[in-house]
LUMTIMAR-172489 format. One record per residue (C-alpha): y negated, z, x. Coordinates in steps of 0.5 Angstrom, whole numbers, padded with zeros to 4 digits, always signed. Layout:
REM residues N
YZX...
REM end
This chain:
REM residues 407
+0027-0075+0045+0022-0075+0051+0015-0072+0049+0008-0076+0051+0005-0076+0057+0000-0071+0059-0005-0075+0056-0004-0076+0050-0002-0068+0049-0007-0064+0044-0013-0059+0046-0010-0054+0044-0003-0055+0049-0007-0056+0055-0010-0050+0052-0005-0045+0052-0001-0049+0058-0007-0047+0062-0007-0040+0060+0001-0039+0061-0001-0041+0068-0006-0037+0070-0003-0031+0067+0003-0031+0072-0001-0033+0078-0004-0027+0076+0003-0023+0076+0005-0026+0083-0001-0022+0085-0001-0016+0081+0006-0015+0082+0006-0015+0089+0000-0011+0090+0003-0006+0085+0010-0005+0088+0009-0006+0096+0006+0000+0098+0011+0004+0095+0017+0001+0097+0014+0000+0104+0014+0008+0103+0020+0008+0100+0023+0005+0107+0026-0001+0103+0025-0007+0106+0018-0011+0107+0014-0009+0100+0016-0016+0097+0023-0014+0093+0020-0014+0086+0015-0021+0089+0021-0025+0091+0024-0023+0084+0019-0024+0080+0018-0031+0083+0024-0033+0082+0025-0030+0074+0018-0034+0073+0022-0040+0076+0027-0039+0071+0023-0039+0065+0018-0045+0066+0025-0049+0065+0026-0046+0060+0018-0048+0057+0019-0054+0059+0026-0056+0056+0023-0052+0050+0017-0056+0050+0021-0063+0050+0026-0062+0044+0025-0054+0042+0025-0054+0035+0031-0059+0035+0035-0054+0039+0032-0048+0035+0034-0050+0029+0041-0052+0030+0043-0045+0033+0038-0039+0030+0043-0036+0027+0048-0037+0033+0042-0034+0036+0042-0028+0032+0048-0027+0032+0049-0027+0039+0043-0022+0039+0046-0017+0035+0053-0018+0039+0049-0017+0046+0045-0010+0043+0052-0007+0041+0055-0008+0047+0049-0004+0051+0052+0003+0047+0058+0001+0051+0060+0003+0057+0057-0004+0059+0050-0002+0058+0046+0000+0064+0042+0007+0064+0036+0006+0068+0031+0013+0067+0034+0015+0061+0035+0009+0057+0040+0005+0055+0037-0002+0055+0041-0007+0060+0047-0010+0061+0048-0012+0068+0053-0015+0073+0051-0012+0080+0044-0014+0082+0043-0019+0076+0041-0014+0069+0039-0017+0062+0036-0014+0056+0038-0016+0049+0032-0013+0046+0028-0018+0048+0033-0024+0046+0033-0021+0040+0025-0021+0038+0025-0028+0039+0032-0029+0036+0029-0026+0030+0022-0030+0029+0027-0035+0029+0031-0033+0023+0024-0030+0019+0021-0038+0019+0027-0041+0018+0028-0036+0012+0021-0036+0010+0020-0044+0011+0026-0046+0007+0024-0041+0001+0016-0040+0002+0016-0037-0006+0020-0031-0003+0014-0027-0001+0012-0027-0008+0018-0022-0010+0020-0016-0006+0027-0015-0009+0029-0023-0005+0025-0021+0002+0031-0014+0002+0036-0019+0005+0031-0020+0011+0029-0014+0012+0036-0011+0012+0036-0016+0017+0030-0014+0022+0031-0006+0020+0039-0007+0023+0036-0009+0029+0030-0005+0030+0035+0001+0029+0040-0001+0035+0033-0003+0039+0030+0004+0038+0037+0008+0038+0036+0005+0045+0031+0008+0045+0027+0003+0046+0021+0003+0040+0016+0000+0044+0020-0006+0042+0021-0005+0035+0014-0004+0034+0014-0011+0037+0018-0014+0032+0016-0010+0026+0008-0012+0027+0010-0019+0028+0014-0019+0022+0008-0016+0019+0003-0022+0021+0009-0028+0019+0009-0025+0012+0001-0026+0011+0001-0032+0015+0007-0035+0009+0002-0031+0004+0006-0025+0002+0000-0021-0004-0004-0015+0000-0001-0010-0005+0007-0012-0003+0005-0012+0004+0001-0005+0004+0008-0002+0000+0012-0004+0005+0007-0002+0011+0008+0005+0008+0014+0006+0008+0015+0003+0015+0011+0008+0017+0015+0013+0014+0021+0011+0017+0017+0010+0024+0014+0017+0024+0020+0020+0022+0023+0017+0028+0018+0020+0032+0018+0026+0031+0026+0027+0030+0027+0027+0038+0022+0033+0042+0021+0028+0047+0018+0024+0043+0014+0029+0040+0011+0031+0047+0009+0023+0048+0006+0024+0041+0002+0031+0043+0000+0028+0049-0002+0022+0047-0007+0026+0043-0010+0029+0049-0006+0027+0055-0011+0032+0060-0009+0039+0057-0001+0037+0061-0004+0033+0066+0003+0035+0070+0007+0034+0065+0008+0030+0059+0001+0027+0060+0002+0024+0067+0003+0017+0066-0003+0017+0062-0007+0021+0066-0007+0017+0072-0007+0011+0069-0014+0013+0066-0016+0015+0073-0014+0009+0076-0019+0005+0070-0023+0009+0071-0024+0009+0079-0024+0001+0078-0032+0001+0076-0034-0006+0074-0032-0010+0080-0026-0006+0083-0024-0003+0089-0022-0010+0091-0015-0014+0090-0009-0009+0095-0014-0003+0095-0010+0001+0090-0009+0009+0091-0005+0011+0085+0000+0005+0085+0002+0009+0091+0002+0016+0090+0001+0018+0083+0002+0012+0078+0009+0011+0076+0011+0004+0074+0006+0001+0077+0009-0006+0077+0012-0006+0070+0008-0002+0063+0002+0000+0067+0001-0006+0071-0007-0007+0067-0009-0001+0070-0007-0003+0077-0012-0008+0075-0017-0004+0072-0017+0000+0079-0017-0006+0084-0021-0011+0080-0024-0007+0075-0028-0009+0068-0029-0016+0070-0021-0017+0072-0019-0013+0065-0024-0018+0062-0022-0024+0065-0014-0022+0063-0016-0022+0056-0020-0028+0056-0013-0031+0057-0009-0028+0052-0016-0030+0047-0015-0037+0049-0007-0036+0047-0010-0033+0041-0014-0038+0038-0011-0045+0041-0004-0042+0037-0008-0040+0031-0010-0048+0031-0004-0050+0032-0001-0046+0027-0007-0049+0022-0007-0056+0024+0000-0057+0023+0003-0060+0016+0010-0057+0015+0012-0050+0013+0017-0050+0019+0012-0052+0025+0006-0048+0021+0011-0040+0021+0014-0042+0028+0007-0042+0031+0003-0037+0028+0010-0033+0029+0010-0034+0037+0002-0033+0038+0003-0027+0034+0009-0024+0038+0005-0025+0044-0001-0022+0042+0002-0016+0038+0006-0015+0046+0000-0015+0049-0003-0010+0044+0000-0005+0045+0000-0005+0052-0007-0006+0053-0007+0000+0047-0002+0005+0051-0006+0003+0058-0013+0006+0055-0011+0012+0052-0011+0009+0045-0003+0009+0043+0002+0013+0046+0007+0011+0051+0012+0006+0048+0014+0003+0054+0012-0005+0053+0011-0010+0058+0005-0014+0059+0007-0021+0057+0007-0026+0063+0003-0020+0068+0007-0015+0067+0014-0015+0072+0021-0016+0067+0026-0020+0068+0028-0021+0060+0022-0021+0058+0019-0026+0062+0024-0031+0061+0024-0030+0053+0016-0030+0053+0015-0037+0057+0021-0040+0053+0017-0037+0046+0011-0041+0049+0015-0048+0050+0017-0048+0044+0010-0047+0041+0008-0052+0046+0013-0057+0042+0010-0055+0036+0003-0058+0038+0005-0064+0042+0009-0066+0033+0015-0066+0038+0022-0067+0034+0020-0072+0029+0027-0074+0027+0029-0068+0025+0030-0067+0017+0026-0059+0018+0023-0055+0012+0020-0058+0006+0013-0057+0006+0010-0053-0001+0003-0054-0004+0001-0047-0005-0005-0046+0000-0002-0040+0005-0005-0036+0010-0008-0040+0015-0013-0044+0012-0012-0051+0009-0007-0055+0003+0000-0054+0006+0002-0061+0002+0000-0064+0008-0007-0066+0008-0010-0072+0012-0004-0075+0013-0008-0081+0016-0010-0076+0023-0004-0074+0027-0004-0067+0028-0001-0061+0033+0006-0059+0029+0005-0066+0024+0012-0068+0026+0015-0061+0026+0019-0063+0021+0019-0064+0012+0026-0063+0010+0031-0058+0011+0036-0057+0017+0043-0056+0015
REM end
């Protein structure tokens, strides 16, 4: 089914199409500010390496948006289980011989130049799963017993994510669960009890490798190792720091160069802060506020259960990322290894998260109509409004996201 024309489409479309947009015109930017001195140092070519791929990666995932934008949701619908379980095949296959250690971590599967990292795959393949499960049997939430086989689930693949070890990405995964089980109305007493235990898990997992430990004692207070376990974080806060309001200006970084690692890819905000200063960091979330609140108005003007999760889901995916990073740049969480969406350099993850923002595009423009999708309960959720399809008259983003469930 063709979409309408862009005239037709919605605010809250144009909204986050233009957020999405700015974002990566960010990234072209940082991107090259952030990674050509250093390779320019190193010898390796003209500084434009990571640019061309990140351009080129950019490229990818905007065919992909506008394919899921199309016809996401039918294409979605059909093949998430097929998805998660190809997920889960992909994970196993990085503790393989197959998988690509890269700084310690086995996270990637590659063949030569080209590498993929299914943990990634595996985020949105399990936002996925959880709205079609919680769409199709929106009463689950009221009994925690009916939510374990969902959790075995999302608590396998977090557990082969974080083995990797990659628990930034788990934590992703776990807080975007989190706000899908509010959004489809779970009771505040049930989500604190689970919430507890999963950071008992989480800090048990923390504390079991000494590497970990370290992360932990640094992030407490970074400057007592400043060159040790709390480099990274040191310097990152004198890059902020150095930046003042306005920034030393776009190319004009010193740590990128000498000090920062990872200065393209976890810490690229900080690069930000350095050349553009207060006023680019604000500007970089401004962007992702405008995410927030046109996906938040879309997940609340949709009238099916399906369209209503799936957005809220997404919006959260991408805010919890951006969360995260933004945290651990500024010294307020410990290093966990997360890019920040669509400015941060990562092949995967850039594609993944361009793909996420097609189909919340395909929710906000009703796309899929005839489809038989989710049935619509009348228990009022998280969002505001009677989910029975309330101003039926109007149309609305997500209206036509689907009433009946799909095989």
């Amino acid at each position: 089914m063709a979409s309408a024309s862009p005239r037709a489409q919605p605010l809250e479309y144009n909204i986050v199409l233009t957020a999405v947009l700015c974002l990566l015109a960010a990234g072209t930017v940082m991107v090259y500010s952030a990674s050509s001195s250093r390779l320019l140092l190193a010898g390796e070519g003209n500084g434009s390496t990571f640019l061309v791929k990140y351009v080129a990666y950019g490229s990818v995932g905007l065919v992909v948006m506008h394919l899921l934008a199309r016809r996401g949701i039918e294409i979605v619908l059909r093949h998430t289980t097929g998805l998660l379980a190809g997920a889960f095949f992909l994970l196993v296959l990085v503790k393989t011989p197959l998988g690509v250690e890269i700084n310690g971590a086995q996270r990637w599967l590659g063949l030569g130049p080209l590498q993929f990292q299914p943990s990634e795959l595996m985020k949105l393949s399990l936002v996925l799963y959880a709205v079609k499960i919680l769409a199709t049997k929106p009463r689950m939430v009221m009994a925690p017993r009916l939510l374990v086989p969902l959790g075995l689930v999302a608590g396998g693949a977090c557990g082969l994510i974080a083995s990797q070890p990659d628990l930034g990405t788990a934590l992703v995964i776990c807080f975007t669960l989190i706000a899908l089980l509010v959004v489809a109305g779970i009771p505040i007493r049930h989500l604190a009890v689970g919430l507890v235990g999963v950071g008992l898990l989480v800090a048990l997992f923390a504390v079991i490798e000494p590497y970990r430990r370290a992360r932990l004692t640094s992030f407490i207070n970074p400057w007592a190792d400043a060159g040790g376990d709390g480099f990274q974080s040191v310097q990152g806060q004198i890059a902020l720091g150095s930046g003042g309001l306005f920034g030393r200006g776009v190319g004009a970084s010193v740590q990128k160069a000498f000090f920062l690692p990872e200065a393209h890819t976890d810490f690229i905000l900080a690069i930000i802060g350095e050349e553009l200063g207060v006023l680019g960091i604000t500007v970089l979330l401004f962007l992702y506020g405008l995410i927030a609140y046109a996906g938040l108005r879309i997940a609340k003007a949709a009238t099916s259960a399906y369209a209503k999760l799936l957005a809220a889901g997404l919006t959260a995916m991408v805010l919890c990322q951006a969360s995260i990073n933004v945290f651990t740049v500024l010294g307020l969480a410990p290093l966990t290894g997360v890019p920040l969406p669509f400015v941060s350099y990562g092949s995967t993850n850039l594609i993944v998260l361009l793909g996420a923002m097609g189909l919340l595009l395909n929710v906000a423009s009703g796309g899929a109509a005839e489809l038989r999708l989710v049935a619509t309960p009348s228990r009022p959720d998280a969002l505001g409004g009677d989910r029975s399809g309330g101003d039926r008259g109007a149309r609305r983003p997500g209206a036509d996201g689907g009433r009946r469930a799909a095989g």
